[in-house]
C-alpha positions in Angstrom: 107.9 84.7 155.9 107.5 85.8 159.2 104.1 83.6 159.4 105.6 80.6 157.9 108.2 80.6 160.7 106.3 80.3 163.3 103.8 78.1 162.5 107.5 75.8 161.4 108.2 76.9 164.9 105.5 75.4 167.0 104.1 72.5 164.6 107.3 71.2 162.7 105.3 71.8 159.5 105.0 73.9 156.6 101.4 73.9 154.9 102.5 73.5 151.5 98.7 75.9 150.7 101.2 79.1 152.5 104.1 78.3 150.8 102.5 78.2 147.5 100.8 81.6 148.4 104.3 82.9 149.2 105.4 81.7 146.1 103.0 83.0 143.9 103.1 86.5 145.9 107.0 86.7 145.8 106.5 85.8 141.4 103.9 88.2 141.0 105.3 91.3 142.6 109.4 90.1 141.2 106.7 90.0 137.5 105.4 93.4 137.9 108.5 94.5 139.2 110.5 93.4 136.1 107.7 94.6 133.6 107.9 97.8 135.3 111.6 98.3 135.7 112.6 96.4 132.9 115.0 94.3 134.8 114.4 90.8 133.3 117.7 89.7 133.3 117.0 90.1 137.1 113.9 88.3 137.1 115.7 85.0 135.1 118.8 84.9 137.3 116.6 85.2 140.8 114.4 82.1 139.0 117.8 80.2 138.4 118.9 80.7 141.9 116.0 79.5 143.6 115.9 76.3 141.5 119.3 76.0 142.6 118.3 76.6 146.1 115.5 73.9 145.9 118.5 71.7 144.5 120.9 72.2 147.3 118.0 71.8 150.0 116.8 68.2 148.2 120.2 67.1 147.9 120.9 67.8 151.5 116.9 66.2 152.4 118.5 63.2 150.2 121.3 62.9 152.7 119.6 63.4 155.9 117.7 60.2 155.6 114.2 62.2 157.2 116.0 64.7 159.3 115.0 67.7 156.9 111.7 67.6 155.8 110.6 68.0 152.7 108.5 71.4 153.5 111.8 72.7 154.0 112.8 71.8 150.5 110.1 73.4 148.9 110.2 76.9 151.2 113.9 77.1 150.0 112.2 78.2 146.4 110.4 81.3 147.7 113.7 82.3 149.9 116.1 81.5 147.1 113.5 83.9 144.8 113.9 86.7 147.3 117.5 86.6 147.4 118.5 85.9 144.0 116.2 89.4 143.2 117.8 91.2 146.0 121.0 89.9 146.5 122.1 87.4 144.0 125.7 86.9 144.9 125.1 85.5 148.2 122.3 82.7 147.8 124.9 79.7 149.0 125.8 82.2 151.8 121.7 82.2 152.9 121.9 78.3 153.0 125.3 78.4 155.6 123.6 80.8 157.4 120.7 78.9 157.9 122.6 76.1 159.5 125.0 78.3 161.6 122.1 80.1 162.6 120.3 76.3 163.4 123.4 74.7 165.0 124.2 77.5 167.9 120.9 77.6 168.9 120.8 74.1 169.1 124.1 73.9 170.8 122.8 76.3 173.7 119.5 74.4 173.9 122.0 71.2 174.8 124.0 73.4 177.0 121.0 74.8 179.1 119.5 71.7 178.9 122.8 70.0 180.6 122.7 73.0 182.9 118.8 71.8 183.9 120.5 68.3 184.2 117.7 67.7 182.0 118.1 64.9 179.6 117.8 65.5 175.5 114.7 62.9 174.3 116.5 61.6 171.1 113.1 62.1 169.1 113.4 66.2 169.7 113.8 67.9 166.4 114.9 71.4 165.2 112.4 73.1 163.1 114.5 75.0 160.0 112.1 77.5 158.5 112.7 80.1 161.1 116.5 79.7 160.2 115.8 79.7 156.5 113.6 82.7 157.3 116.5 84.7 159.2 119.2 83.4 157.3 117.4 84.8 153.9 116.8 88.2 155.4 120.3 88.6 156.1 121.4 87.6 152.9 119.0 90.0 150.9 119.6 92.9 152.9 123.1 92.5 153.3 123.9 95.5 150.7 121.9 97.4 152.9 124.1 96.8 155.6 127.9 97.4 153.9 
């Protein structure tokens, strides 16, 4: 996760090769964890949710016209695994985070920029992984926290 951020981070990409190895790390231990525990029901519902994440994510890539990238839509599926195992009831509250996360630092990029008198170059894009990345950490160990 914490890999995938930053390269997001500095190359506005995420190698679809590392997010298929998060994927099939994040299945494998949530498999052995289930076979172990005998928690299936766990195992379907956190497989349903990050489906439904992937869902939300295209929609939303759908209606950007190019603004979200697509390696964003298919690192939602790892996050929305880890959260539906951990935390099921608050997978649409990872996704709002994500963007409230996403929007104030982009808001006090614009603000110090303006304070620079620097101007914003209209191509200048916000890479989402990290946000995704934060946003689903707080959402899976939010029981933690209460």
């Amino acid at each position: 996760m914490i890999r995938l951020s930053i390269i997001d981070f500095r190359s506005h990409r995420l190698p679809n090769v590392q997010v298929a190895a998060m994927i099939g790390s994040v299945a494998l231990s949530m498999t052995l964890t289930a076979t172990l525990c005998e928690t299936w029901s766990n195992w379907r519902l956190a497989w349903m949710i990050a489906i439904c994440n992937v869902v939300v994510y295209f929609v939303l890539w759908l209606m950007s016209r190019g603004q979200l990238g697509m390696g964003d839509v298919k690192y939602a599926f790892p996050l929305g695994l880890l959260v539906g195992w951990s935390n099921p009831s608050v997978w649409l509250d990872a996704i709002w985070w994500t963007f409230i996360l996403g929007g104030a630092i982009a808001g006090l990029n614009l603000c110090v920029m303006r304070f620079r008198s620097q101007r914003r170059k209209h191509n200048q894009v916000l890479p989402l992984g990290p946000y995704m990345s934060i946003a689903s950490f707080i959402a899976a160990t939010l029981p933690i926290w209460h």
